[in-house]
C-alpha positions in Angstrom: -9.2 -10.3 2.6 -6.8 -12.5 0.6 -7.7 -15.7 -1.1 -6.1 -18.7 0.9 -4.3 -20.5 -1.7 -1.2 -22.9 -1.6 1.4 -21.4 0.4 5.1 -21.8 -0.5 7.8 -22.9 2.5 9.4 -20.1 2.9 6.0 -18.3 3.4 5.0 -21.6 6.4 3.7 -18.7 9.1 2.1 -16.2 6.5 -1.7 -15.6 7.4 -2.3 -15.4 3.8 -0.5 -16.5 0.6 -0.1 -15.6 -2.7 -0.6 -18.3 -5.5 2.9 -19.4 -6.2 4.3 -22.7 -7.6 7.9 -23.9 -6.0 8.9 -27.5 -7.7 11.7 -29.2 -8.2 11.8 -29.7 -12.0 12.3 -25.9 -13.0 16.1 -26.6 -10.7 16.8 -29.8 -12.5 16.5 -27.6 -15.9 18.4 -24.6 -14.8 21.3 -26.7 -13.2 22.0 -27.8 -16.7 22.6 -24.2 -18.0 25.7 -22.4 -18.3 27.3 -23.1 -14.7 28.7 -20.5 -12.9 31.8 -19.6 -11.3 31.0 -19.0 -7.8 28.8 -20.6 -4.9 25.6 -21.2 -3.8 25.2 -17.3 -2.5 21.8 -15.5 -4.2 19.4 -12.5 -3.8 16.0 -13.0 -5.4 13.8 -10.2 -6.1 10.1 -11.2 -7.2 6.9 -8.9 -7.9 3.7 -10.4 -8.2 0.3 -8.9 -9.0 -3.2 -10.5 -7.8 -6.0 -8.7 -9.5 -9.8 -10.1 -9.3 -12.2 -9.3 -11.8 -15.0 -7.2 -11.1 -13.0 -5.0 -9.2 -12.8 -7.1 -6.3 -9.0 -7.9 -4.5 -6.2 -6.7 -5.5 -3.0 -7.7 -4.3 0.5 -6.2 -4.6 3.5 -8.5 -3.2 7.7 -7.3 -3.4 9.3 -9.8 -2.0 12.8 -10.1 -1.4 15.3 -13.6 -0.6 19.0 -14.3 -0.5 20.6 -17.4 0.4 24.6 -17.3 1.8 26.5 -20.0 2.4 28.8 -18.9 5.2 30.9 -22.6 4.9 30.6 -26.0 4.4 28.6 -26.6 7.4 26.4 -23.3 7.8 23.9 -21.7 5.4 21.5 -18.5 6.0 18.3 -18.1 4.4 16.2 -15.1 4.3 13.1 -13.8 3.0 11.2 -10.0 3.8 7.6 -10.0 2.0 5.4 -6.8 1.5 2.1 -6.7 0.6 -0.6 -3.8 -0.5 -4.2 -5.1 -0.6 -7.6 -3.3 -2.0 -10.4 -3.4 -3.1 -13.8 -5.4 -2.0 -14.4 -8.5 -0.6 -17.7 -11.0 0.1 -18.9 -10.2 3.7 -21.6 -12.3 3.9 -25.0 -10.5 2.5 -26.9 -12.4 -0.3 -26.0 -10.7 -3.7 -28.5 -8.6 -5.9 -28.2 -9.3 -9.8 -26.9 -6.1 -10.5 -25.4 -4.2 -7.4 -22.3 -4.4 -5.1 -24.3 -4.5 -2.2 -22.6 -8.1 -1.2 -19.2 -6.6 -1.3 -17.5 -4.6 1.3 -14.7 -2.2 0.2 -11.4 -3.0 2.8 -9.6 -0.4 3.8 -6.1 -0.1 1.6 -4.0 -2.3 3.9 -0.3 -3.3 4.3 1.4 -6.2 5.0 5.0 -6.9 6.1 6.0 -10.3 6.7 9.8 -11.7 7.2 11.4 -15.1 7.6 15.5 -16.1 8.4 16.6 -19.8 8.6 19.9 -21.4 9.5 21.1 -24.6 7.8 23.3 -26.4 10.2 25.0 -30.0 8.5 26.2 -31.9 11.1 27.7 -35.7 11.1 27.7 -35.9 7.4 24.1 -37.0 7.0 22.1 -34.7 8.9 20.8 -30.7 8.2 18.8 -29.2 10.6 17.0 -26.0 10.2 15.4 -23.6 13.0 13.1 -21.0 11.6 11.7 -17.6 12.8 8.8 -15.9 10.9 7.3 -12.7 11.7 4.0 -11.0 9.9 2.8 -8.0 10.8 -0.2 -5.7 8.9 -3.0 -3.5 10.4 -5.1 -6.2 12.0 -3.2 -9.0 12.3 -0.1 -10.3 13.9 1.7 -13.7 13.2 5.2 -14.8 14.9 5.9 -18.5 14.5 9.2 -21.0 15.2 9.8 -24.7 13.4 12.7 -26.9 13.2 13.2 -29.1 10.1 15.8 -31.7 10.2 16.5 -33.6 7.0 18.7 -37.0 7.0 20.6 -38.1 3.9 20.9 -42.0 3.6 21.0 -44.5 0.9 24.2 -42.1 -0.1 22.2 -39.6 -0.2 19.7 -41.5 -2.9 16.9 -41.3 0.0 16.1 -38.4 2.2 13.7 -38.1 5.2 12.1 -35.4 6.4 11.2 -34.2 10.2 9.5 -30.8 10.9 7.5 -28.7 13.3 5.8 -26.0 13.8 4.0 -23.4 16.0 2.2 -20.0 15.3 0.7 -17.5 17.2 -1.8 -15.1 16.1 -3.1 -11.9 17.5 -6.0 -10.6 16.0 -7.1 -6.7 16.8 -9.6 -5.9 14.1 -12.0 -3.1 14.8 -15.2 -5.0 14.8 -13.7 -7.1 17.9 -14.1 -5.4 21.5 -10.2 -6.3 22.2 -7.8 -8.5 21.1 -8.3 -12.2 20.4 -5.8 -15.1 19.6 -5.2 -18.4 17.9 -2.5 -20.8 18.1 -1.9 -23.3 15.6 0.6 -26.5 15.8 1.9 -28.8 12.6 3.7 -31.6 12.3 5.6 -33.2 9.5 7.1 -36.5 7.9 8.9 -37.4 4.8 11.1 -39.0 2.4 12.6 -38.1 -1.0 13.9 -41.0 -3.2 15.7 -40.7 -6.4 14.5 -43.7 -8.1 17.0 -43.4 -10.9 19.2 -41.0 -12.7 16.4 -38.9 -13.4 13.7 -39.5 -11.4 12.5 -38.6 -8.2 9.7 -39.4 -5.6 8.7 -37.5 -2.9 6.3 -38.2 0.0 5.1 -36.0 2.9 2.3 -36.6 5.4 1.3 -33.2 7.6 -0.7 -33.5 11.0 -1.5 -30.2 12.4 -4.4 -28.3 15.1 -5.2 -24.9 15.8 -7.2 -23.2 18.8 -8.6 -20.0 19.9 -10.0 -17.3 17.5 -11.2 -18.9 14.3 -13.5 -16.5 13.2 -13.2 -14.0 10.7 -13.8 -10.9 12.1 -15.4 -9.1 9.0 -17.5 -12.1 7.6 -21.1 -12.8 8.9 -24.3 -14.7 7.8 -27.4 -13.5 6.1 -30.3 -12.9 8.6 -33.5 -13.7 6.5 -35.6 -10.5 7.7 -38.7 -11.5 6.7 -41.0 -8.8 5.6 -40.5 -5.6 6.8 -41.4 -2.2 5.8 -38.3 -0.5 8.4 -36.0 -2.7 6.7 -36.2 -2.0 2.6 -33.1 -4.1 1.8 -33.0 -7.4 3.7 -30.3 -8.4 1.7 -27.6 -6.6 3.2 -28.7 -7.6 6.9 -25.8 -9.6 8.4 -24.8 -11.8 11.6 -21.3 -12.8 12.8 -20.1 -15.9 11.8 -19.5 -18.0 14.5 -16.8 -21.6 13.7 -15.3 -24.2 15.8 -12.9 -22.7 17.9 -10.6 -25.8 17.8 -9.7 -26.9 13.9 -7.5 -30.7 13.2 -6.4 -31.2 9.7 -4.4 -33.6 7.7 -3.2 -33.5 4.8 -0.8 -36.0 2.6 1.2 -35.0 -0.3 2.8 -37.1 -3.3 5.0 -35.4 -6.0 6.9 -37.7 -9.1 9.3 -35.7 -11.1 10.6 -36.9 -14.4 13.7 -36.0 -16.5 12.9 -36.6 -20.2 16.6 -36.6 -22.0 15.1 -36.8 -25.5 12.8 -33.7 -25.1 15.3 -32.1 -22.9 12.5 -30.9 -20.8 11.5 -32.2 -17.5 8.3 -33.5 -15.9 6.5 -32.8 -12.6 2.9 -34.8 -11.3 1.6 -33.8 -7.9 -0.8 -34.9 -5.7 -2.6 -34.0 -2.3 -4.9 -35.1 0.0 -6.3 -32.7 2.7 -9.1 -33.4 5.8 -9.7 -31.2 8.2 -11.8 -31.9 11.7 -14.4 -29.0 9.9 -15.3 -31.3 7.3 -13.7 -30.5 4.4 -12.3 -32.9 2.1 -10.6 -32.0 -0.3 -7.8 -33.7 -3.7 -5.6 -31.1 -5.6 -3.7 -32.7 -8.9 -1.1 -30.8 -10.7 0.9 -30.9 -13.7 4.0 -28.6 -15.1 6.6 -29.3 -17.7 9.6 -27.4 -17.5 11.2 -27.3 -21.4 14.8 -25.9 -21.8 15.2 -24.0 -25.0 18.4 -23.8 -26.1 21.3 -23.1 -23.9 19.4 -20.6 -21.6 15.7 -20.7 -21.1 12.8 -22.5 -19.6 9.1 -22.4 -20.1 6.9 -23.8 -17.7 3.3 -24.6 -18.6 1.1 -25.3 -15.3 -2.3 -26.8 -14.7 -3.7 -27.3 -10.9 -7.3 -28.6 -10.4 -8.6 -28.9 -6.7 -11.9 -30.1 -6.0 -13.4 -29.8 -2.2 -16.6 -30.1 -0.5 -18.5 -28.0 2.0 -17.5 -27.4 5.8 -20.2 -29.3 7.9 -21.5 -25.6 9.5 -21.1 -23.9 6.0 -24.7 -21.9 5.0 -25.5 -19.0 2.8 -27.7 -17.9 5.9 -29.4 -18.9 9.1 -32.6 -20.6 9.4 -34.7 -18.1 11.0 -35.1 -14.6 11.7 -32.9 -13.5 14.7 -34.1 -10.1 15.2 -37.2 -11.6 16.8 -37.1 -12.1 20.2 -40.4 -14.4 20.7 -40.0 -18.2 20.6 -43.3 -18.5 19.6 -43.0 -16.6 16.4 -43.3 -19.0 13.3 -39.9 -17.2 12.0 -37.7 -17.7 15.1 -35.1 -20.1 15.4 -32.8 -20.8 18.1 -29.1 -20.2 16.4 -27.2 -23.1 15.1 -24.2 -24.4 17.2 -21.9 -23.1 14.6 -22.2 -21.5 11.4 -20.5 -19.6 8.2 -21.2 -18.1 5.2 -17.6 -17.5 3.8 -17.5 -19.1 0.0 -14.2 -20.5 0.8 -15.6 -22.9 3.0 -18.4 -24.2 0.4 -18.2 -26.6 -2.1 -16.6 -26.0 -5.1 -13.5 -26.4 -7.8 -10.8 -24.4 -8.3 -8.6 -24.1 -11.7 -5.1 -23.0 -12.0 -3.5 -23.0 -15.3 -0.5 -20.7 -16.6 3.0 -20.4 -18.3 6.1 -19.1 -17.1 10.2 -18.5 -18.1 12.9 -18.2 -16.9 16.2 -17.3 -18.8 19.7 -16.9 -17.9 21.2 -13.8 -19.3 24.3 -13.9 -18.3 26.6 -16.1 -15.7 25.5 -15.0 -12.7 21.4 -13.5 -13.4 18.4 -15.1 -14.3 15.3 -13.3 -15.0 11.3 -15.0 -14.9 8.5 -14.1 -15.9 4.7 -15.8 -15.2 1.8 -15.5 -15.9 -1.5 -17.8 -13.8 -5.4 -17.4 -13.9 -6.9 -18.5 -10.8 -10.7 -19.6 -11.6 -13.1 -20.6 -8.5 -16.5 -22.2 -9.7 -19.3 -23.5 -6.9 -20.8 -27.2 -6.5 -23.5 -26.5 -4.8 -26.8 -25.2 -5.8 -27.4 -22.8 -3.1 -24.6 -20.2 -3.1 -24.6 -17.2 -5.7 -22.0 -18.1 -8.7 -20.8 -14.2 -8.2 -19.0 -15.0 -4.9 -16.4 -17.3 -6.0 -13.9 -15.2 -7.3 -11.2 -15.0 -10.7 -8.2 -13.7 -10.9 -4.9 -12.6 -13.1 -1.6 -13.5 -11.3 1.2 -11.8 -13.2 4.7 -12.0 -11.6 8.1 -11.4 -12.5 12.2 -11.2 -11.0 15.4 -11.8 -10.9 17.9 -14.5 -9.5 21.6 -12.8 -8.7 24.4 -14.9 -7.9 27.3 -14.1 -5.8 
């Protein structure tokens, strides 16, 4: 299982993304190094490396982009994405100070994942963009479609923003008896302002639902067997989680980015607001500052903080024994309309912080190179501190221009 983090456009239909950060400062920097002496055409190469602590997820990503402008009123954009995952993974059992018993080991899986967009400029104002996305690994298949369609105005000081998209999901685990689906929906609405020279504002509100399979298939709930000499480990005893098959969220989004001449460095503030119909609310804030040293380099320092409270079915386990047939038995309870146990769904606050750079080396190539922890911690005083996981994020690649 993958940590859900904050997913990066071009990665819109991906069941899972890496942690990555995608601003607009870092471009504001680099356009003012040595220009070069062709177009817009690139190939990016990027490895990144999730690790856990403890042993727990690791994640291997090689991901590959270009970018070709094939005139002045067509662009391609493509992206292919492969993923090796490992390790172990909460599955919903209490955890015992001292063992592993909580953790499931995942089979080593693979993931290959691919996007291609077409930029079509049309009437000297307007760029719209279809999008096809495909995602593919041993359980799991994704194909999704969207259409963004940006208009320039204000000549071109203000941009707005349309989009939307669609996903479908088929889900073929081997814990399920066939194969189940989901379909998901979003919507999307913006505008970019330059609000001087140096300064620009953007603004996006996102509507979107999703229907069908919700679940998890390899997460349950604890069963709290109560005494019982057949069963010596009650802690390992698990039910299948069971959530709302229909999910509405919304989520707003404010970003502020701020050329600083005298530093030579640029600024980047970031704000967003999600709500979802399962009852999470959650506020993420983050800052990065994008310095260029000398004629050819960037560093990037990076903090993210997102705070966000439980779902309204969230539990660390059930309130009864459901083993026992008998209503009349002082440990049965009839089973809650809906329920889960997966820590990403419980209250808690998540830190971000890093450092990247990015140099160019010659003309045509840049190189990065970055470096992220991801630290979870829990808010409430029921779930066990040793689910919510930390992690190393190391990634590095190159930029080729053509």
């Amino acid at each position: 299982m993958v940590p859900m983090t904050e997913c990066s456009p071009g990665r819109l239909f991906s069941r899972w993304c890496q942690p990555r950060v995608c601003v607009l400062a870092a471009w504001l920097l680099i356009a003012a190094l040595p220009s070069r002496t062709r177009g817009e055409n690139h190939v990016d190469f990027r490895y990144e490396d999730y690790d856990e602590l403890d042993d727990r997820m690791h994640v291997q990503t090689f991901a590959t982009h270009f970018g070709w402008e094939l005139n002045s009123r067509l662009s391609l954009e493509g992206e292919f994405v492969y993923d090796a995952l490992s390790g172990a993974t909460p599955y919903g059992a209490i955890p015992t100070p001292g063992t592993r018993n909580w953790l499931k080991e995942i089979k080593p899986d693979e993931r290959t994942a691919g996007t291609l967009a077409a930029g079509i400029r049309w009437g000297g104002i307007h760029t719209t963009t279809p999008q096809f996305a495909y995602s593919l690994e041993n359980d799991y298949e994704s194909i999704g479609f969207s259409v963004n369609h940006a208009i320039d105005l204000n000549e071109k000081n203000t941009t707005l923003a349309l989009g939307a998209a669609y996903t479908h999901d088929n889900i073929f685990a081997d814990s399920l008896s066939g194969t189940e689906h989901k379909d998901s929906g979003d919507l999307l609405v913006g505008v970019t302002q330059l609000l001087g020279p140096r300064t620009v504002l953007t603004a996006n509100l996102t509507v979107g639902t999703a229907g069908g399979y919700m679940n998890d298939p390899y997460k349950g709930v604890h069963i709290p067997y109560y005494p019982d000499p057949i069963n010596p480990d009650p802690t390992v005893v698990t039910f299948g989680e069971d959530r709302p098959s229909y999910r509405y969220k919304q989520i707003c989004f404010l970003s502020l980015t701020h050329f600083v001449t005298p530093a030579k460095g640029s600024a980047e503030v970031s704000y967003r607001f999600y709500h979802d119909s399962y009852g999470i609310l959650s506020h993420t804030v983050q800052m990065a500052w994008y310095q260029k040293i000398g004629k050819r380099v960037v560093v990037s320092p990076l903090f993210r903080f997102a705070n966000q409270n439980e779902a309204d079915f969230y539990m660390t386990q059930l309130p009864g024994d459901y083993t026992l047939n008998d209503p009349s038995d002082p440990y049965y309870a009839p089973l809650p309309k809906n329920y889960s146990s997966d820590y990403r769904l419980a209250a808690m606050n998540t830190f971000t912080y890093g450092i990247s750079v990015t140099a160019r080396v010659v003309n045509r190539l840049s190189l990065d190179l970055s470096y992220k922890r991801y630290e979870t911690y829990g808010t409430d005083d029921v779930t066990a501190s040793e689910l919510f996981p930390k992690a190393n994020v190391i990634s590095g690649g190159f930029r080729l221009w053509f």
